[in-house]
N, C-alpha and C positions, 0 to 999 in steps of 0.2 A: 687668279694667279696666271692663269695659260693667258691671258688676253694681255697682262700687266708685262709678262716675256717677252710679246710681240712688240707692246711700244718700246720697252727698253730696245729692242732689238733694232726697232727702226731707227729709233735717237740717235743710238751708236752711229750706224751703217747708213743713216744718212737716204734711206728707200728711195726719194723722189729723185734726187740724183743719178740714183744707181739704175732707177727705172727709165728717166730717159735716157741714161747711156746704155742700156740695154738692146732700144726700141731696134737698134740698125744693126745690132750685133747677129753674128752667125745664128747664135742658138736663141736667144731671147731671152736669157737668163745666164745667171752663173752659177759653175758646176762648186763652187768655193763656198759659194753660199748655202746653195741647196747639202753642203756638207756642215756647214753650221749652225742650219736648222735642224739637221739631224743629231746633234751633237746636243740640242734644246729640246730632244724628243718629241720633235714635231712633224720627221716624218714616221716615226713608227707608231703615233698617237694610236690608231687603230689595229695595229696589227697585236697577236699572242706574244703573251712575255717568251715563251718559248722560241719565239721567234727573233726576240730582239727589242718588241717592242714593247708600248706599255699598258695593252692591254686595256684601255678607256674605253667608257660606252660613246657612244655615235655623237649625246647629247653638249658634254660637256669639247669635244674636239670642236662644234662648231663656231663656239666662242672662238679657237683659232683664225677659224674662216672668217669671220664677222674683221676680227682687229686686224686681219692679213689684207680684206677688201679696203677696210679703215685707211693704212698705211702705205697703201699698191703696193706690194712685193710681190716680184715679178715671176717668180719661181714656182712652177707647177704643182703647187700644193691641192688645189680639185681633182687632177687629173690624178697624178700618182697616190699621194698620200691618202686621198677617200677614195677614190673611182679603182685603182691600181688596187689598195690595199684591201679594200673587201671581197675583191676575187683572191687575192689569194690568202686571207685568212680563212676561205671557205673550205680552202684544199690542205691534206694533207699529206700530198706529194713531195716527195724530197727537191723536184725543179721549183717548187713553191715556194718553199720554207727557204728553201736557197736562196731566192728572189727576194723574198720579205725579209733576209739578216739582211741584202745588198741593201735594200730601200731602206731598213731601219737605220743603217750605217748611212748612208746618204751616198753609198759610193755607184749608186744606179739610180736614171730614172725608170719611173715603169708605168706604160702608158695602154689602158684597154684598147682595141681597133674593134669594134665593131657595128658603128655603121655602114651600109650598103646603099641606102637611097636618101637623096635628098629631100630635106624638110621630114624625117623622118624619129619621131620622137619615143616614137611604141615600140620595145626589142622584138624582133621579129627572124624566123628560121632564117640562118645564114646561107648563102649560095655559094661561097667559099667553102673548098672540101678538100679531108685530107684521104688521102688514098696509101693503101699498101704499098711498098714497093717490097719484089722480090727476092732483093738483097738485102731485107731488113731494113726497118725503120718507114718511114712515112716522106709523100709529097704533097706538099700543099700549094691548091691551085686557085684564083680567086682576086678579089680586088675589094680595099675598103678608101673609104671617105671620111677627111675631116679629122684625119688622128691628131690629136693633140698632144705638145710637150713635146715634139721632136728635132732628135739628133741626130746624127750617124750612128748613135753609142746606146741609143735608146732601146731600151727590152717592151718588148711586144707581148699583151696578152692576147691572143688572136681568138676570135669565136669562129666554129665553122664548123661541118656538120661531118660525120664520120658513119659513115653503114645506116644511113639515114637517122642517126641520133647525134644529138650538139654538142659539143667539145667546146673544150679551151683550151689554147697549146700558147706555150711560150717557144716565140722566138726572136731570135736576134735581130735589129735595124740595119745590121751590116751583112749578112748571110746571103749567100749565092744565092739568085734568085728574086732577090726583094729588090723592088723600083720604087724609087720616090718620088713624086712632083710635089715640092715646097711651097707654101702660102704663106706670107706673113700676114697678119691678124691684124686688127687695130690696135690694139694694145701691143704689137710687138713681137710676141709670142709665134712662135712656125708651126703650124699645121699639115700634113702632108695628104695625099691621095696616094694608095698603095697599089702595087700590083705584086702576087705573086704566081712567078712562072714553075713552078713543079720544084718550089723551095722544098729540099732536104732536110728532115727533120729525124732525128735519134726516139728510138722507143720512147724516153721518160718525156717527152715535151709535152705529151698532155697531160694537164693537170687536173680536168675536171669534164665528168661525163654526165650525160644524160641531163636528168633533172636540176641534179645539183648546179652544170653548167645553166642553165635556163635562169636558176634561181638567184646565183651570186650575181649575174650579170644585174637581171630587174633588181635588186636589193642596192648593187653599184652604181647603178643609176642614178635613180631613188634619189641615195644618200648626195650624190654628187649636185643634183636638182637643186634639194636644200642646201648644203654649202655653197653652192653660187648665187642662192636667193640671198644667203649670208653675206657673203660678201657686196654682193650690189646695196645692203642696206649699210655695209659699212663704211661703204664710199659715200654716198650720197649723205651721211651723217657728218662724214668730214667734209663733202661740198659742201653743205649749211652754213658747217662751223666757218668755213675760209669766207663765205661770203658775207655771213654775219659782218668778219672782221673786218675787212672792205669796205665795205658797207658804212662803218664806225668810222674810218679814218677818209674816206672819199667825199666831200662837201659840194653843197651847192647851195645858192643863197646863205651862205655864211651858217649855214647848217649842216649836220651829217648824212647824208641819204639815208640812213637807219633809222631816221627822225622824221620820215615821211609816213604819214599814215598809211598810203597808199603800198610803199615798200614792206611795211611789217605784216599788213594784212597779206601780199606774197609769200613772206616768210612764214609766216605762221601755218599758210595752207602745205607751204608743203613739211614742214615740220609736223603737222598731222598725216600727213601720205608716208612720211617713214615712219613714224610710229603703229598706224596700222600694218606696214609693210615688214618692220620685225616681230609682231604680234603671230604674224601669220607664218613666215617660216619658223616658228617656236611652235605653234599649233600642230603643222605639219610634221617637224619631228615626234612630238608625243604624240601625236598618231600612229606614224612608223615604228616608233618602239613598240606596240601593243599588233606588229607584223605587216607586211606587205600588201594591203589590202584591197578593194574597191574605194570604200574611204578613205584610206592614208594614201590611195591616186590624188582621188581628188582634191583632197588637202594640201599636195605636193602641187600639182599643176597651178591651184591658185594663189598659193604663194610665189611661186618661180613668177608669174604673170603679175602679180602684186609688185615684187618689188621691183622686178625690172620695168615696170612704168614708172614706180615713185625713183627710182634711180635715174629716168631716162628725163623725166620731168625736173627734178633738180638739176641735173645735166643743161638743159634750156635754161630753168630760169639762173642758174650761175655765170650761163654767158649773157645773157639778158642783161644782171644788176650789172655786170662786171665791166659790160660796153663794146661786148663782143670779141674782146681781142681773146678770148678764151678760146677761140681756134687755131693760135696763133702755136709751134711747139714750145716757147718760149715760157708760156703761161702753166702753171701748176696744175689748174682745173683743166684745162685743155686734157691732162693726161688723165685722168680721172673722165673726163667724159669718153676718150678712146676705149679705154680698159672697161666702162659701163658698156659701151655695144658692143663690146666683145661679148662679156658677161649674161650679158641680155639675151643675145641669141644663141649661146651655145646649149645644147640639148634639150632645145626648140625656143622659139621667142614667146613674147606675150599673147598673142593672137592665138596661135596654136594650142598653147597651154589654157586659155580660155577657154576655146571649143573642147578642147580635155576635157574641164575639170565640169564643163557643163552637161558633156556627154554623158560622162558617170555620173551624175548628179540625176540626169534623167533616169538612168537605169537604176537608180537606187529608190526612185518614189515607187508605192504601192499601184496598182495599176486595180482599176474600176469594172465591175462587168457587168 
């Protein structure tokens, strides 16, 4: 039913269209939209009913992700709805709960900050810190990289360390203090580099201390790993399907090129690269259901690394059948392969996530004396 929403959703609204008039737009998305996916409960899929939302487990919202990669829609549904949402369904701070009715209503997005170093995929102590100040309330001082889903209007969950223990503070994208340098992404989408200079922050803005911060972060992670594994295999399931169809209707020698023995035996191999490649993000979640683990790492890494080659491979071989002009912005798949290495490399690439998932893999074998 959640996946069956998505396509009606796209039929209506027309997704491919909308995503390349997106690509050039200020935000990279529309704030109309992101309010009629929340109206679809799709952005509060994760968060407590008490909050707004509906309260689903991890497993069945990924089917969102899968039909949202499927369809391109452009709308930060990784960043805020999974990665946003599981920090703050951890807390039970009134700036939280406030945050999660906003996001469940759609009328906010809300995006994590907390990378610090590049090629950086392991959470690790933050170097951004917030300090007392003696008129009451907090200043936070520090710099993150790579924020994703940004606007002028976008809500910040910041990580950063406080009396030498980790925090999570919300704050504003617009708030004195906060500097943005903007990047637009392949797919379209703006990413920023932050800076903030002794931004002013109100007692309630931390939402989550110690542990707990430590823990919703790796958990938000995590989850976000696999719904990008998801979606990369739901693109690359619709490149197939489009170049199949190509394929059928584009002839030579008075035959269809999908009539070449040579062309099916292509299709066929990567038709088993995604089918291994959503085996494995579905692994990797019932792993993580059973907790955060050394296993359910490793299981995560090799799926993110899975499917973003079998996505990155269909990506080629669609410009390949297609004759190349898949580079072209004119071309369907063309958009589909940008939004793939977008996908691909966010919250590490294939390579990285390999070394991962091998790392832990060693440390989990018995050792000989």
């Amino acid at each position: 039913m959640l996946r069956e929403s998505v396509d009606r959703y796209a039929i209506a609204n027309d997704t491919l269209v909308r995503f390349r008039d997106k690509r050039g737009s200020a935000d990279g998305f529309d704030t109309q939209s992101w309010r009629d996916m929340a109206a679809l409960g799709w952005t509060g899929a994760l968060l407590p009913e008490e909050a707004g939302g509906a309260g689903l487990d991890f497993l069945p919202v990924l089917s969102l992700a899968e039909a949202i990669g499927r369809n391109l829609i452009p709308e930060p549904f990784v960043a805020s709805a999974i990665i946003a949402a599981t920090v703050l369904g951890a807390s039970d701070a009134p700036a939280a709960r406030k945050l999660a009715r906003a996001l469940a209503a759609g009328e906010d997005v809300v995006t994590l900050a907390d990378q610090e170093d590049i090629a950086a995929i392991e959470p690790a102590a933050p170097r951004t810190a917030l300090h007392p100040l003696d008129s009451g309330g907090f200043a936070l001082t520090g710099s993150k990289i790579f924020v994703p889903a940004w606007t002028s209007e976008t809500r910040l969950l910041v990580s950063a360390t406080f009396e030498g223990n980790p925090v999570v503070i919300a704050v504003d994208a617009g708030a004195p203090g906060v500097a943005a340098e903007t990047h637009r992404m392949t797919d379209g989408t703006i990413c920023a580099h932050l800076a903030f200079d002794k931004t002013a922050l109100d007692n309630d803005a931390v939402i989550l201390r110690g542990d707990d911060a430590t823990d919703a972060i790796r958990l938000a992670l995590a989850r976000g790993a696999i719904a990008l594994a998801a979606q990369l295999e739901g693109a690359a399931r619709r490149l197939l399907s489009m170049t199949g169809d190509y394929l059928n209707e584009r002839a030579q020698f008075e035959k269809p090129l999908a009539s070449f023995q040579s062309v099916r035996h292509g299709l066929v191999s990567q038709h088993l690269q995604i089918e291994l490649a959503g085996a494995s993000w579905r692994s990797a979640a019932a792993s993580l259901q059973q907790g955060l683990t050394a296993e359910s790492a490793m299981r995560i890494s090799a799926a993110k690394a899975r499917c973003a080659d079998a996505a990155q491979g269909m990506s080629k071989a669609a410009i390949h059948y297609h004759g190349a002009f898949g580079f072209t912005e004119e071309a369907d798949i063309g958009l589909y392969a940008n939004a793939i290495l977008r996908w691909a490399s966010w919250l590490g690439n294939a390579d990285a996530h390999r070394g991962r998932a091998l790392n832990l893999s060693r440390e989990q074998q018995p050792t000989c004396n």
